[in-house]
Every structure is written in C-alpha cells, then in structure tokens.
N, C-alpha and C positions, 0 to 999 in steps of 0.2 A: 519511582518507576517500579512495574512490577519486576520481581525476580526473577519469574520462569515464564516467558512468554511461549514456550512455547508448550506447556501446559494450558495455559489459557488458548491458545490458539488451535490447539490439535483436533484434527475434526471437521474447521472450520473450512467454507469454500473458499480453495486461493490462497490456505495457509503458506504452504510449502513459498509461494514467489513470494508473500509478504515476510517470512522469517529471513528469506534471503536479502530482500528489500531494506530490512532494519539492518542488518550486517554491515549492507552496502554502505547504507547511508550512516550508522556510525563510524566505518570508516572514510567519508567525503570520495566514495568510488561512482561516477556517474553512469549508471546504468541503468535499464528500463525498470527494476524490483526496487530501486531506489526513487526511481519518479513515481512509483503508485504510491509507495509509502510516504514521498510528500506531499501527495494527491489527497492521501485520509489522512493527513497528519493531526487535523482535530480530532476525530473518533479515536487512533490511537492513543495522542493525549489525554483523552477522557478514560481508556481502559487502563492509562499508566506505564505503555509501551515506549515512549514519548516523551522528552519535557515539555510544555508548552512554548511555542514560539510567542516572542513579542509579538508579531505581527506575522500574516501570509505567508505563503508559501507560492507566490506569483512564478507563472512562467512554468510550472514542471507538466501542464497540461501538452504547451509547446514541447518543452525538451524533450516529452514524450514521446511526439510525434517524429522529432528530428531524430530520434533516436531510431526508430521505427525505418522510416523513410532510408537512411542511410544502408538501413540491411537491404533492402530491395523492395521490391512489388512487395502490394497487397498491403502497404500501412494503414491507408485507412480501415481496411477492413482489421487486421490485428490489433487497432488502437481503439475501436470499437469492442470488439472481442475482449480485452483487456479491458477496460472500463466497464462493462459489462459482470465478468469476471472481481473487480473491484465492489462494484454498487452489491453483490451477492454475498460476498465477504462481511461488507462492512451490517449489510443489515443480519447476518448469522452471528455478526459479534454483538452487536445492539440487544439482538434477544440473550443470547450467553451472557453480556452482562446485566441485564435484567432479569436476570433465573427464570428463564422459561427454557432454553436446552438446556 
C-alpha cells in the first residue's frame, strides 16, 4: 500500500471525503466516505491505497443509499451528487497516476 495517500491524493476532486472514507473503512465504521471508498475500491487498489479484495465489494451502492435516505430528503439527489463527485475523483486519479497531472 502506498505510505502517504494523502500526498497522492492532495489536490484531487473529492479527496478530502475519500481520505475520510479510507479511515472509516480501516476502521469497519459504516459511513457514507466509507461506501464511496468501496464503490472505487478497484481504482484504489490499483493506486496502492487498498489491498485488493478477493472478490466484490457488492451491496455499498445500496448501503449508500440507505445511508443517504435515513438522513432525510433529497437522497437521490445526494447519491447522485456523490457518485458524481466519485466518477471525478476517480478519473483525476487515473491521470495522477498516469503522469499527466
């Protein structure tokens, strides 16, 4: 895994909830920064943030949602927004780690 993710990550769109997200999720806290970061969990295994999973990460699209939903109004629209907010991350890290930023 990389040592300083948040060197690699600084800069990036969405860093801030994804740093929080890796926290979470090595601690097993179920939170919404935790479900995006099992959402990319391939891309971050590719940049070394990550071990790789034997297999999927099913279900944290849902738990997202449920996550979502339970604060009140407007989930779809925030789970969208969030996903959104993800898909911009993930492709800022794709170039980052392709040296082009």
């Amino acid at each position: 895994m990389t040592k300083n993710p948040t060197l690699l990550l600084s800069g990036l769109p969405g860093a801030e909830r994804i740093l929080a997200g890796l926290l979470d999720y090595s601690r097993n806290r179920p939170t919404i920064d935790a479900c995006l970061v099992r959402i990319a969990r391939r891309r971050l295994a590719r940049a070394g943030l990550l071990d790789p999973a034997p297999h999927g990460d099913d279900g944290a699209e849902l738990e997202l949602y449920a996550y979502l939903a339970h604060e009140g109004a407007r989930a779809h629209s925030r789970y969208n927004a969030l996903l959104r907010e993800l898909a911009s991350f993930e492709h800022a890290l794709d170039h980052r780690l392709a040296g082009r930023v």
